[in-house]
C-alpha positions as CSV (number, residue, x, y, z in Angstrom):
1,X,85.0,-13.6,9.7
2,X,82.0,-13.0,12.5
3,X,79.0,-15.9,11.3
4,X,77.4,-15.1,14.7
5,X,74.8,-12.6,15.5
6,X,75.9,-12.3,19.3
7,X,75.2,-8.6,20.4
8,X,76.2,-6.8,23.4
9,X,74.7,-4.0,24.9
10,X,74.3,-1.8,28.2
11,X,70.6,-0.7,28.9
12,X,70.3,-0.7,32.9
13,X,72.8,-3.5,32.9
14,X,74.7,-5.9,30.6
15,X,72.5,-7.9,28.0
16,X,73.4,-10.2,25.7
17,X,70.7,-10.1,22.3
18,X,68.7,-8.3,24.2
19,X,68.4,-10.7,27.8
20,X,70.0,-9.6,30.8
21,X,73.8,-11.0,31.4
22,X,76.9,-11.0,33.6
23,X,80.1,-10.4,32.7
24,X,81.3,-13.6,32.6
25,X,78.7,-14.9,29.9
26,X,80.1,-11.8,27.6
27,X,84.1,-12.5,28.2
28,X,83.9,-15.3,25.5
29,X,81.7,-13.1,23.1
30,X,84.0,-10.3,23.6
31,X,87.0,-11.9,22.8
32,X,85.3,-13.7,19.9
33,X,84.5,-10.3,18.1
34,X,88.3,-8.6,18.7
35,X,89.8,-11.5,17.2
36,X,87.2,-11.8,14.2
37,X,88.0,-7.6,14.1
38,X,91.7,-8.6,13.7
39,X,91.3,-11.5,11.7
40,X,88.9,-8.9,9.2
41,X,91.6,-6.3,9.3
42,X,94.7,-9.1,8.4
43,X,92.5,-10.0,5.5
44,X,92.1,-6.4,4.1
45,X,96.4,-5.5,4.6
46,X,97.0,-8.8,3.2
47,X,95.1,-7.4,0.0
48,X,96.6,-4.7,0.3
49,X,100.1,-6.1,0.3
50,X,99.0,-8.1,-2.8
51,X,97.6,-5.6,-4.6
52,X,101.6,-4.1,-4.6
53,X,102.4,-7.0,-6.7
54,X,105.6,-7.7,-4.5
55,X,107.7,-10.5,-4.5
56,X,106.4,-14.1,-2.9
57,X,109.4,-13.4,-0.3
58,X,108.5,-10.0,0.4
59,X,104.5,-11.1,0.9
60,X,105.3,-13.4,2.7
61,X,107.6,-11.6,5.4
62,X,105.2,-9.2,5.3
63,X,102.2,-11.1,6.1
64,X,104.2,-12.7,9.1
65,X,105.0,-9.2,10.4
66,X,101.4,-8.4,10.1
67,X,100.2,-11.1,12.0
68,X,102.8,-10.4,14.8
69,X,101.6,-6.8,14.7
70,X,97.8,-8.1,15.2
71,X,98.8,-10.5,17.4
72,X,97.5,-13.5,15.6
């Protein structure tokens, strides 16, 4: 899950909370915020799957088919 506040933006120019930036300064954030997306929509299917009451076999398998989906 995201803990940080980081926030990019585009007003005349990339900012970073709100001070100017270069790309390079927001690759890391970027990156940062797809995987925490990905990490937040593995957690929800995972629920998901659980919620099916399936077998620990099948959750599992699933879960690893997930990930490789995601790409985590």
């Amino acid at each position: 899950m995201r803990t940080s506040t980081d926030r990019i933006t585009w007003r005349n120019g990339f900012r970073l909370n709100g001070e100017p930036a270069e790309i390079i300064d927001l690759q890391e954030v970027f990156e940062a915020n797809v995987y925490a997306k990905k990490l937040e929509v593995y957690e929800q299917r995972k629920a998901e799957i659980r919620d099916k009451c399936v077998s620990s076999t099948d959750y599992e398998y699933a879960c690893q088919c997930l990930a490789e989906v995601l790409g985590i």
